[in-house]
C-alpha positions in Angstrom: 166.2 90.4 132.1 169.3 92.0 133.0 169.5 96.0 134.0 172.1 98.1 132.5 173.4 101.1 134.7 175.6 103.8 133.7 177.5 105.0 136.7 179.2 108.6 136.2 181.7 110.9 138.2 184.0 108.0 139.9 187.1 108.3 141.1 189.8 107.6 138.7 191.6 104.6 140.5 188.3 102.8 141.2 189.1 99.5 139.5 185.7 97.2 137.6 186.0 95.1 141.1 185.4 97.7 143.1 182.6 98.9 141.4 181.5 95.0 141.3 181.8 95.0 145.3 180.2 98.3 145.7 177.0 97.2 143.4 176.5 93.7 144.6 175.0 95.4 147.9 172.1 96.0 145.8 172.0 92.5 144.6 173.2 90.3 141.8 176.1 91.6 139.4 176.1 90.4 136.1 179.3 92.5 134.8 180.6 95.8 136.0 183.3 97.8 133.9 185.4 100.9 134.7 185.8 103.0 131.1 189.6 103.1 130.4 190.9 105.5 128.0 192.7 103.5 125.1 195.6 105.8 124.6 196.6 106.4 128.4 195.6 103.5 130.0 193.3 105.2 132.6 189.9 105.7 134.3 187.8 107.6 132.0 186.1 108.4 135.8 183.1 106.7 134.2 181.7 102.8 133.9 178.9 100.2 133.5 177.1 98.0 135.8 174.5 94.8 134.4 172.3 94.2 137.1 170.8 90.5 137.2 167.1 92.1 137.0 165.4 95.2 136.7 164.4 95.3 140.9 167.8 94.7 141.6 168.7 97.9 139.2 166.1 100.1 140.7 167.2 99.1 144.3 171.2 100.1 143.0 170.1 103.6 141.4 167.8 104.6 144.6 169.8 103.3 147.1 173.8 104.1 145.3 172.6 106.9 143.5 174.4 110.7 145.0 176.5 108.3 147.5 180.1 108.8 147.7 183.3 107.0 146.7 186.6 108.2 148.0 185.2 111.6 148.4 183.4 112.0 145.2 179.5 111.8 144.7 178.5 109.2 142.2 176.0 109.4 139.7 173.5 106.4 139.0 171.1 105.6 136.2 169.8 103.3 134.0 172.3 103.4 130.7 170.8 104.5 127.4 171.6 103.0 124.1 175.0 104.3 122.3 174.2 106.3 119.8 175.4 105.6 116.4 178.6 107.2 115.3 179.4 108.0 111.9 182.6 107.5 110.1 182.8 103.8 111.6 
């Protein structure tokens, strides 16, 4: 079963294939995502990363997790489920 990670504090021109090239060191990426803003067009300085299974997440948050990225430390853990909004 596949590991979702939320990935906080990255650099704003960090791209979804950079994050895919930076993860797959810890093994198998199933889909990685860079949060754009919809109005701008930008990083949100956030994303997402699916690991293939649950090892291959816990090897990504030990060994990624505090490391940096152009000069900012990242921050790596295993996503939580969106909370419901209201209105929508």
């Amino acid at each position: 079963m596949a590991k979702k990670l939320f990935v906080g504090s990255l650099p704003y021109a960090t791209t979804s294939d950079q994050l895919r090239e930076i993860f797959a060191k810890a093994g198998t990426v199933v889909e990685a995502n860079v949060v754009m803003d919809k109005m701008t067009g930008r990083s949100r300085g956030f994303g997402f990363v699916e690991m293939s299974t649950d090892e291959e997440a816990k090897k990504a948050v030990d060994s990624l997790n505090g490391t940096e990225i152009d000069g900012r430390k990242i921050f790596v853990s295993e996503a939580r489920p969106q909370a419901p909004r209201d209105g929508q």
